[in-house]
N, CA and C of each residue as an Amber inpcrd file, in Angstrom:
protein
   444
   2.3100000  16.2650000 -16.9510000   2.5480000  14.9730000 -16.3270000
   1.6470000  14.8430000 -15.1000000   0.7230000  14.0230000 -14.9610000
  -0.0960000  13.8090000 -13.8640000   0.7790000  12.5560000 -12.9230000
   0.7080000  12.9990000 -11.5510000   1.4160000  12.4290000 -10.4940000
   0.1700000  11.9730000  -9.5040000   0.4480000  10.8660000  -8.9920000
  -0.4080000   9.8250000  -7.9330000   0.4390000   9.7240000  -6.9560000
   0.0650000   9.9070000  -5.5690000   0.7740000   9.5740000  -4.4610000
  -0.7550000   9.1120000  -3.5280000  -0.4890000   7.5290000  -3.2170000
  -1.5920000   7.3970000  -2.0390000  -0.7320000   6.3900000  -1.3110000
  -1.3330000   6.5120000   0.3510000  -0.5540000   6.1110000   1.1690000
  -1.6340000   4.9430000   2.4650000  -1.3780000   3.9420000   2.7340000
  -1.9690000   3.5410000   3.8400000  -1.5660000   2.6570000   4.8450000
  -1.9710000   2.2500000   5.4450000  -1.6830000   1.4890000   7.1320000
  -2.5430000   0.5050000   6.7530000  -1.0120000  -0.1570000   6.8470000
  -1.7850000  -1.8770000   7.0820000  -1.2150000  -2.8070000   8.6130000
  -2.4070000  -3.1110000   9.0940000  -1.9470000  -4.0270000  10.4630000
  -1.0730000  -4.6790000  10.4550000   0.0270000  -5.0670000   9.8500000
   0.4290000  -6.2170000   9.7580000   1.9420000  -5.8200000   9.7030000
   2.9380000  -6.8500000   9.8300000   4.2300000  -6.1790000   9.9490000
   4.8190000  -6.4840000   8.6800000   5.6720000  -5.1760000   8.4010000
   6.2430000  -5.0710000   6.6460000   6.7320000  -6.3630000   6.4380000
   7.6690000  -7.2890000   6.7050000   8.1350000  -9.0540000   6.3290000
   6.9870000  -9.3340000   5.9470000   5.7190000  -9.0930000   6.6260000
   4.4350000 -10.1690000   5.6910000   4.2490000  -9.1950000   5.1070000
   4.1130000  -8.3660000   4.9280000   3.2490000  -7.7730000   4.0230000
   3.9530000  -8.0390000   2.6520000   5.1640000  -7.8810000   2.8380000
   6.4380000  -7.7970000   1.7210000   6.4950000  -9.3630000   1.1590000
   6.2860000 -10.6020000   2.0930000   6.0710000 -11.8320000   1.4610000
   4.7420000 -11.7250000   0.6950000   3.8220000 -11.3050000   0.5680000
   3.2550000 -11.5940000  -0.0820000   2.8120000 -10.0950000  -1.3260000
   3.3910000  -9.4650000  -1.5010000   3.5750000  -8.4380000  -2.7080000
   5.0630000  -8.4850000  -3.4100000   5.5730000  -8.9120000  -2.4540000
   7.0190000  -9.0250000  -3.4140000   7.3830000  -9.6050000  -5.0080000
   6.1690000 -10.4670000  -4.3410000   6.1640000 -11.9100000  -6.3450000
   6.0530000 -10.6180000  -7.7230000   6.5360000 -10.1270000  -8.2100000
   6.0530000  -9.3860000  -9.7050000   5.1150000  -9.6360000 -10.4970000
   4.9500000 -11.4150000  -9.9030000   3.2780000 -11.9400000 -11.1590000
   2.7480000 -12.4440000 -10.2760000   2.0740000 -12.1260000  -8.8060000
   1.6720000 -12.5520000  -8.0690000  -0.1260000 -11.6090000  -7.4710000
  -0.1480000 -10.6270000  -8.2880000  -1.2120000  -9.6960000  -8.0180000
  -2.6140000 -10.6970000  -7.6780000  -2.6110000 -11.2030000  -9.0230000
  -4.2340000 -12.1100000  -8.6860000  -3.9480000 -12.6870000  -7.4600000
  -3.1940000 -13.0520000  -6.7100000  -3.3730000 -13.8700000  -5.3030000
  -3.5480000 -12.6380000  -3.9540000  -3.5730000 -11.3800000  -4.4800000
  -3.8690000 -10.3360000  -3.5510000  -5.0490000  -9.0610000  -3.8010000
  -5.1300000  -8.4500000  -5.3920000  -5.1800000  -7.5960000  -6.0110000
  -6.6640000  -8.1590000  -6.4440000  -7.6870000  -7.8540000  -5.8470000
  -9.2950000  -8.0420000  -6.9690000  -8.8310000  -7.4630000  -8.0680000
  -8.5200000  -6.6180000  -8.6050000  -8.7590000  -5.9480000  -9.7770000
  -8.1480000  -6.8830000 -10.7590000  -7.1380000  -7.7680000 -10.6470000
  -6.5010000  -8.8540000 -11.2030000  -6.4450000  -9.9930000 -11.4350000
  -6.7260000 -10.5490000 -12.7310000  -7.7090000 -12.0300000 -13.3490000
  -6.6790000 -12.7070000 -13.3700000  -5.6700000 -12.7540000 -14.2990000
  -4.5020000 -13.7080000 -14.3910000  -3.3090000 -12.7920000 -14.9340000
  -2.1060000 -13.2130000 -14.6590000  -0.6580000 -12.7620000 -14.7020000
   0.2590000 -13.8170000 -15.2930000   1.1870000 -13.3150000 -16.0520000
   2.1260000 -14.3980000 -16.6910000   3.7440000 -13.5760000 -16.5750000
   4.6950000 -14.2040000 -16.4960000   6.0650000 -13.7660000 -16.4320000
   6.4170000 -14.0060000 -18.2020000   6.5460000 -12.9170000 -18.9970000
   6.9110000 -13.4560000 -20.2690000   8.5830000 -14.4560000 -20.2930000
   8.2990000 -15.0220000 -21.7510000  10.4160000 -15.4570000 -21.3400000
  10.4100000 -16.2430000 -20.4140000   9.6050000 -16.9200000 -19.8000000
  10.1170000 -17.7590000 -18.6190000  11.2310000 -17.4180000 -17.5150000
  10.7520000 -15.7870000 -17.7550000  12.1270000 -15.5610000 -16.3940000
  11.3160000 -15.0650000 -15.2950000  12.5200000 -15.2090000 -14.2650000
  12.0590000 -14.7950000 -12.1910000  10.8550000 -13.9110000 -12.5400000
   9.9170000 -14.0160000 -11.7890000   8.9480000 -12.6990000 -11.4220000
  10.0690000 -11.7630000 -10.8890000  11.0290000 -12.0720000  -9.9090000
  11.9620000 -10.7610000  -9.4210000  13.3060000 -10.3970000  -9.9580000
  13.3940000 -10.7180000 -11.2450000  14.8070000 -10.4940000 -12.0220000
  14.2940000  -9.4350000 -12.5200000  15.0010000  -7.7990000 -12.3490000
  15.1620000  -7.2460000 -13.1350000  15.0870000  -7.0630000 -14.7310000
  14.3190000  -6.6480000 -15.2250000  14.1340000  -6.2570000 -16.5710000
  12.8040000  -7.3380000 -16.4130000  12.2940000  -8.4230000 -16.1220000
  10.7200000  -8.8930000 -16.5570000  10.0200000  -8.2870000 -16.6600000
   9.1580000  -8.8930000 -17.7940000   8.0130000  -8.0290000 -17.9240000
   6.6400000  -9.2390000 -17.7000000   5.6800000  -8.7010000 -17.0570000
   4.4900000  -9.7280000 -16.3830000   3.3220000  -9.2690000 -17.5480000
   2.8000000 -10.0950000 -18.2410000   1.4650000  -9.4010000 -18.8510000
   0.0960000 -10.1190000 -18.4320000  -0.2240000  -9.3020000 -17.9470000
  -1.5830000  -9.5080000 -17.3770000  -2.9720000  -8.6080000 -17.4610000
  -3.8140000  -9.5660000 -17.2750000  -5.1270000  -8.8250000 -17.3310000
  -6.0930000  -8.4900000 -16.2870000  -6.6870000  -7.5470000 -16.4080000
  -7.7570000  -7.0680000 -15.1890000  -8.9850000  -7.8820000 -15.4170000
 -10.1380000  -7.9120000 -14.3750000 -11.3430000  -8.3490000 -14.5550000
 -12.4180000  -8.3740000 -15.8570000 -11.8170000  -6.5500000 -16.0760000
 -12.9140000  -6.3610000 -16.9420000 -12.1030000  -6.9290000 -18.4840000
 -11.1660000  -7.9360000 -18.6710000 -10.3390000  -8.4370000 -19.8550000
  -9.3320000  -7.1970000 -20.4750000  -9.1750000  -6.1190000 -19.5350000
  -7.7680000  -4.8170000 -20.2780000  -6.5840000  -5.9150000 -19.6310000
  -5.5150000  -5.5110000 -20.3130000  -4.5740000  -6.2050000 -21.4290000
  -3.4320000  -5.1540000 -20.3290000  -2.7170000  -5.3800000 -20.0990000
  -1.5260000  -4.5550000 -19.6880000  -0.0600000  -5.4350000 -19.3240000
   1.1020000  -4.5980000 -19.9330000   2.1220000  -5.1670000 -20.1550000
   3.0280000  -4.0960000 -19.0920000   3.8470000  -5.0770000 -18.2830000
   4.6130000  -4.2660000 -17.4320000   5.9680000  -4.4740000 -17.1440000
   7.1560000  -3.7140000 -16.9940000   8.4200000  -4.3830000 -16.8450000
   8.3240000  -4.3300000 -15.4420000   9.2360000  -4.5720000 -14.6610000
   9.8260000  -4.7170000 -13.3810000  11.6170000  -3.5340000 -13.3530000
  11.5010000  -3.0120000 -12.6010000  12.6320000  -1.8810000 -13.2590000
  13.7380000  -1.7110000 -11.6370000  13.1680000  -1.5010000 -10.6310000
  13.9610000  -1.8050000  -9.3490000  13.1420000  -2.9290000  -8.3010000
  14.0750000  -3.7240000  -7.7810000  13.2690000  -4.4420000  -6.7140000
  14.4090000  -4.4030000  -5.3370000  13.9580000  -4.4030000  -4.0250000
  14.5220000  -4.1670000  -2.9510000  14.3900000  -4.6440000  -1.8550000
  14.4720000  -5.5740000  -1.7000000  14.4270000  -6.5470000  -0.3500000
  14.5630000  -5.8930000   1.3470000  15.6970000  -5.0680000   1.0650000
  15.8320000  -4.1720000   1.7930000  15.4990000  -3.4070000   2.3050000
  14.9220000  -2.2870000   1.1820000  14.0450000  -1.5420000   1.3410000
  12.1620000  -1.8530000   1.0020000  12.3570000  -2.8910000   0.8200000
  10.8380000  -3.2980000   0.9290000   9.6450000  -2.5920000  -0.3020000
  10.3230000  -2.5190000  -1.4200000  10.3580000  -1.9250000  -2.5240000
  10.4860000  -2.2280000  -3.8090000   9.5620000  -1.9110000  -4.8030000
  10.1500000  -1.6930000  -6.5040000   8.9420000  -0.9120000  -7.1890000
  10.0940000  -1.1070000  -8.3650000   8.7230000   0.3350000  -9.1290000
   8.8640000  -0.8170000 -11.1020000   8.2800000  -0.0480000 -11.5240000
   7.7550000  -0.6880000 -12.6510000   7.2430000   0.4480000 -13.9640000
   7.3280000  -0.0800000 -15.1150000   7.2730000   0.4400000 -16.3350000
   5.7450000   0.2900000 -16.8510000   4.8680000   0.8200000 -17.3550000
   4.3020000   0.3440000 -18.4100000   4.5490000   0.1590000 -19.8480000
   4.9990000  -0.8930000 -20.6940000   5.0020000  -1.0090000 -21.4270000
   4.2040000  -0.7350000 -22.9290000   2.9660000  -1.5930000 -22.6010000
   1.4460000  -1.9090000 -23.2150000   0.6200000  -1.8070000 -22.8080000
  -0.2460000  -0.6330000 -23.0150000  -1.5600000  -0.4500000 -21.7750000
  -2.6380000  -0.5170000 -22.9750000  -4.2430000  -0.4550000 -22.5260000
  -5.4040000  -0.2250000 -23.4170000  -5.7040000   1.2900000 -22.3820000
  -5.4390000   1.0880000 -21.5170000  -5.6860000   2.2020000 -20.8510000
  -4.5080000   3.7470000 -21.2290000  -4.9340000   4.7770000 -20.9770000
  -4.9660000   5.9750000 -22.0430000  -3.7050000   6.4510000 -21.0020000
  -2.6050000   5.6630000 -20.6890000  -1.4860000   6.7110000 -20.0630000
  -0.3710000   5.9160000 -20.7140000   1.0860000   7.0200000 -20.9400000
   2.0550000   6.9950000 -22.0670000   3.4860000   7.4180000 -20.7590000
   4.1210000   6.7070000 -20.6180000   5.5180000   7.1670000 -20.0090000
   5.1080000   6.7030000 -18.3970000   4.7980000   5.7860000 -18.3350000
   4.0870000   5.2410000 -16.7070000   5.1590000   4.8030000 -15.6590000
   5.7200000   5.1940000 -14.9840000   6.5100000   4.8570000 -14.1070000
   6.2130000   4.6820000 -12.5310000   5.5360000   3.8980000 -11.7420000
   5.2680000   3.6170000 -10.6110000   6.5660000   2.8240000  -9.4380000
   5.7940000   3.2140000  -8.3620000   6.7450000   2.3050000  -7.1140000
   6.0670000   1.9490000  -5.9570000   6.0470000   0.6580000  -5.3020000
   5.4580000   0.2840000  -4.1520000   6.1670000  -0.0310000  -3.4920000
   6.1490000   1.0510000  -2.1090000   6.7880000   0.7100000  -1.1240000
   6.0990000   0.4400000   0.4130000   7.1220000  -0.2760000   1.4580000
   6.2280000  -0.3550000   2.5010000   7.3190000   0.0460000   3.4860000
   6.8620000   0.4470000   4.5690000   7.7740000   0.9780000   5.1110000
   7.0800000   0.3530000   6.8120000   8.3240000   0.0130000   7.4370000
   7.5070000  -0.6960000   9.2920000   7.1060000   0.4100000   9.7810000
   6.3770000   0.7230000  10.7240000   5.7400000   1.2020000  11.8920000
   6.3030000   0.9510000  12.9000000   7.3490000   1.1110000  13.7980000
   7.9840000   0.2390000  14.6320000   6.9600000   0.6640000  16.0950000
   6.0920000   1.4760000  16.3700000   5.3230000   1.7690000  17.4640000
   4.1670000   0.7410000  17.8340000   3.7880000   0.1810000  16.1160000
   2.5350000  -0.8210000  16.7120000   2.8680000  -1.8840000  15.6580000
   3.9800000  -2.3850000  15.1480000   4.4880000  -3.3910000  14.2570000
   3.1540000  -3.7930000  13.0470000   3.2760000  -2.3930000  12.5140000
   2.1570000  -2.2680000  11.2390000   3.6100000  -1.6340000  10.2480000
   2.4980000  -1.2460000   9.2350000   3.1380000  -0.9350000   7.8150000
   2.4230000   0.3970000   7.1920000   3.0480000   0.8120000   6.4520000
   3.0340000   2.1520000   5.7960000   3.6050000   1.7710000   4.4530000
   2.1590000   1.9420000   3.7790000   2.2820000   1.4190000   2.0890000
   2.4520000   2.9650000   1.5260000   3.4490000   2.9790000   0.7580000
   2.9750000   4.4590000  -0.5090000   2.9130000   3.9590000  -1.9410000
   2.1940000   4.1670000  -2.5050000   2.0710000   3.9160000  -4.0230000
   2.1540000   5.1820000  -4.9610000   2.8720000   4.7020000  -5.3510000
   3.0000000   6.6070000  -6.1680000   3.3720000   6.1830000  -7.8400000
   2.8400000   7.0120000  -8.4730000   2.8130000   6.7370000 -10.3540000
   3.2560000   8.3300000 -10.7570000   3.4140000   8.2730000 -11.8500000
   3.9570000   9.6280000 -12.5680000   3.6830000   9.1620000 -14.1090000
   2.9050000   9.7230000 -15.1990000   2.2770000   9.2190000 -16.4860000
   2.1850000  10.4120000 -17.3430000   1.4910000  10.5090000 -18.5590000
   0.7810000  11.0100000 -19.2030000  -0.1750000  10.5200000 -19.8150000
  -0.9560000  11.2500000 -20.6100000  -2.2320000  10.9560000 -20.5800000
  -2.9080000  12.0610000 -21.4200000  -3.8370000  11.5180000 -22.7500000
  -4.7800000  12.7620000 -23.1930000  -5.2150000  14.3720000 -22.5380000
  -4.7340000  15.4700000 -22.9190000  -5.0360000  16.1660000 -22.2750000
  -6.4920000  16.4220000 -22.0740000  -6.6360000  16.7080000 -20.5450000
  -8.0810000  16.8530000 -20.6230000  -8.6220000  15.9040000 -19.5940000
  -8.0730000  14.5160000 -19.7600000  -8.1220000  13.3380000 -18.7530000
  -7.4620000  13.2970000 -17.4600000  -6.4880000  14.4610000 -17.3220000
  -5.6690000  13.9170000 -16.0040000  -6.4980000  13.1310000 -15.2400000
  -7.5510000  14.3510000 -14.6590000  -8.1480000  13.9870000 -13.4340000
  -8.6720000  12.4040000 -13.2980000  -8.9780000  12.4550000 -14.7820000
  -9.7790000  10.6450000 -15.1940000  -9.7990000   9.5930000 -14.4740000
  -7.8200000   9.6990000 -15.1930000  -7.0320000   8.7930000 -15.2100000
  -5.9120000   8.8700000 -13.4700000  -5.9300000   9.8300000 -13.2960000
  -5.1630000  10.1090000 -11.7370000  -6.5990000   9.6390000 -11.0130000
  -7.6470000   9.7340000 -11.1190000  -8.7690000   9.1770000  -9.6150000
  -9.0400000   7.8100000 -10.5250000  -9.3250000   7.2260000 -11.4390000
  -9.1480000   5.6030000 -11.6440000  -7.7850000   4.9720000 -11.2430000
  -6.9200000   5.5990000 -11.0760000  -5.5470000   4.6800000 -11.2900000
  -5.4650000   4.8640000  -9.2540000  -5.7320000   5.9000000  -8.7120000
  -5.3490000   6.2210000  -7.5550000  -6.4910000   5.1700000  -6.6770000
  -8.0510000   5.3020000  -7.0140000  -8.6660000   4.3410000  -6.7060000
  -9.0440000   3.0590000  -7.0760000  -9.2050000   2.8070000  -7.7120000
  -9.2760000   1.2750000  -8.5490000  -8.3080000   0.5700000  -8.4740000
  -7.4420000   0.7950000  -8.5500000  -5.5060000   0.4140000  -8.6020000
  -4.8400000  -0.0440000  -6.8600000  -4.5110000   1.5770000  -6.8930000
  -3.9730000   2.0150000  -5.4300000  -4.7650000   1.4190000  -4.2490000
  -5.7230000   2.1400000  -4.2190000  -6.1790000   2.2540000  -2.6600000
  -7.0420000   0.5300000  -2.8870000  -7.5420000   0.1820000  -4.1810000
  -8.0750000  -1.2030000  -4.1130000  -7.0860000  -1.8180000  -3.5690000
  -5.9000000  -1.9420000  -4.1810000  -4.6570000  -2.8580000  -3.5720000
  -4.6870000  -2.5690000  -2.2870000  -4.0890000  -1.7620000  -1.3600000
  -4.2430000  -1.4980000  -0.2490000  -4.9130000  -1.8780000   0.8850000
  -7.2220000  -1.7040000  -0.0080000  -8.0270000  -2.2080000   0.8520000
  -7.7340000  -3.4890000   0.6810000  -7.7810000  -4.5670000  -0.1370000
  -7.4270000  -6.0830000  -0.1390000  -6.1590000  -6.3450000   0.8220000
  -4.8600000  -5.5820000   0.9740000  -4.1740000  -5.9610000   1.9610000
  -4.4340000  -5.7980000   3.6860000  -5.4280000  -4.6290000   3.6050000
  -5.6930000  -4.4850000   5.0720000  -6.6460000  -5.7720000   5.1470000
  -7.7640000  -6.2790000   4.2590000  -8.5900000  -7.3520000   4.2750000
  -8.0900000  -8.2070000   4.9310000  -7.1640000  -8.7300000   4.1920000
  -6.2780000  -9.6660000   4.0630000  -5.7750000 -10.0800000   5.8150000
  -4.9610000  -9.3290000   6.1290000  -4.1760000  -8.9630000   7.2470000
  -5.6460000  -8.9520000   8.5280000  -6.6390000  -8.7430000   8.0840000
  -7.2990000  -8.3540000   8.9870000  -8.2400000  -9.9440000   9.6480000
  -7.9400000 -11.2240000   8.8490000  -8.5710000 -12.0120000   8.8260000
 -10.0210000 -12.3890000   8.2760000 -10.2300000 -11.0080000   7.3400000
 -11.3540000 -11.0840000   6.6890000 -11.7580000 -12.2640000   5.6370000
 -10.6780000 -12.3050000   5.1700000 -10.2440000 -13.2550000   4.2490000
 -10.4580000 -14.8420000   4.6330000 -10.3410000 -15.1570000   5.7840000
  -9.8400000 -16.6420000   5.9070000 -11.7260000 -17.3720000   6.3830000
């Protein structure tokens, strides 16, 4: 089982950060790596059990449930369902956590998968960079006024 844990600091205080990652089909409005998103079923992006299918830039295909969400804790994690990409039993979680010293945030993204043997490493440094830390750099962007 190959495991992903990446972690970063974003300027900004967890309420925003959390308004705008909280949506379940909301990636393309944050996430480069993400072309378009759909809520299947016409249900909540944040109801429990949805599943969002969406596609990346390069047109991969990925199907995802929604499995905990947490207002509270500023949190949820998610299933892969349907991937083109080569990992089997995908279970992820994004959390953010405040900074209360300089009213920033502390993102962890962490996955747990399988995967062809042989590929861990592949698939743990595409998913950890391309994925993870892309999401991440677009939120510090973001937050940083790069964006506007």
């Amino acid at each position: 089982m190959v495991k992903i844990f990446v972690s970063s600091i974003i300027e900004a205080p967890t309420v925003e950060v959390w308004e705008i990652v909280r949506d379940f089909n909301d990636m393309p409005n944050w996430h480069p790596a993400i072309a378009r998103s759909m809520i299947e079923g016409g249900r909540l992006s944040d109801a429990i059990g949805c599943v969002r299918n969406f596609y990346l830039q390069d047109g991969t295909q990925i199907r995802e449930q929604l499995l905990m969400l947490s207002d509270f804790d500023y949190q949820f994690s998610y299933a892969v369902l349907e991937s083109e990409l080569d990992v089997k039993n995908y279970i992820a979680r994004l959390k953010f956590i405040p900074v209360t010293d300089k009213n920033h945030t502390f993102g962890e993204w962490t996955a747990e998968f399988n995967t062809t043997s042989g590929k861990e490493a592949e698939m743990a440094g595409m998913i950890s960079q391309n994925v993870f830390q892309a999401g991440f750099d677009a939120l510090k962007k973001r937050f940083s006024g790069e964006n506007q």
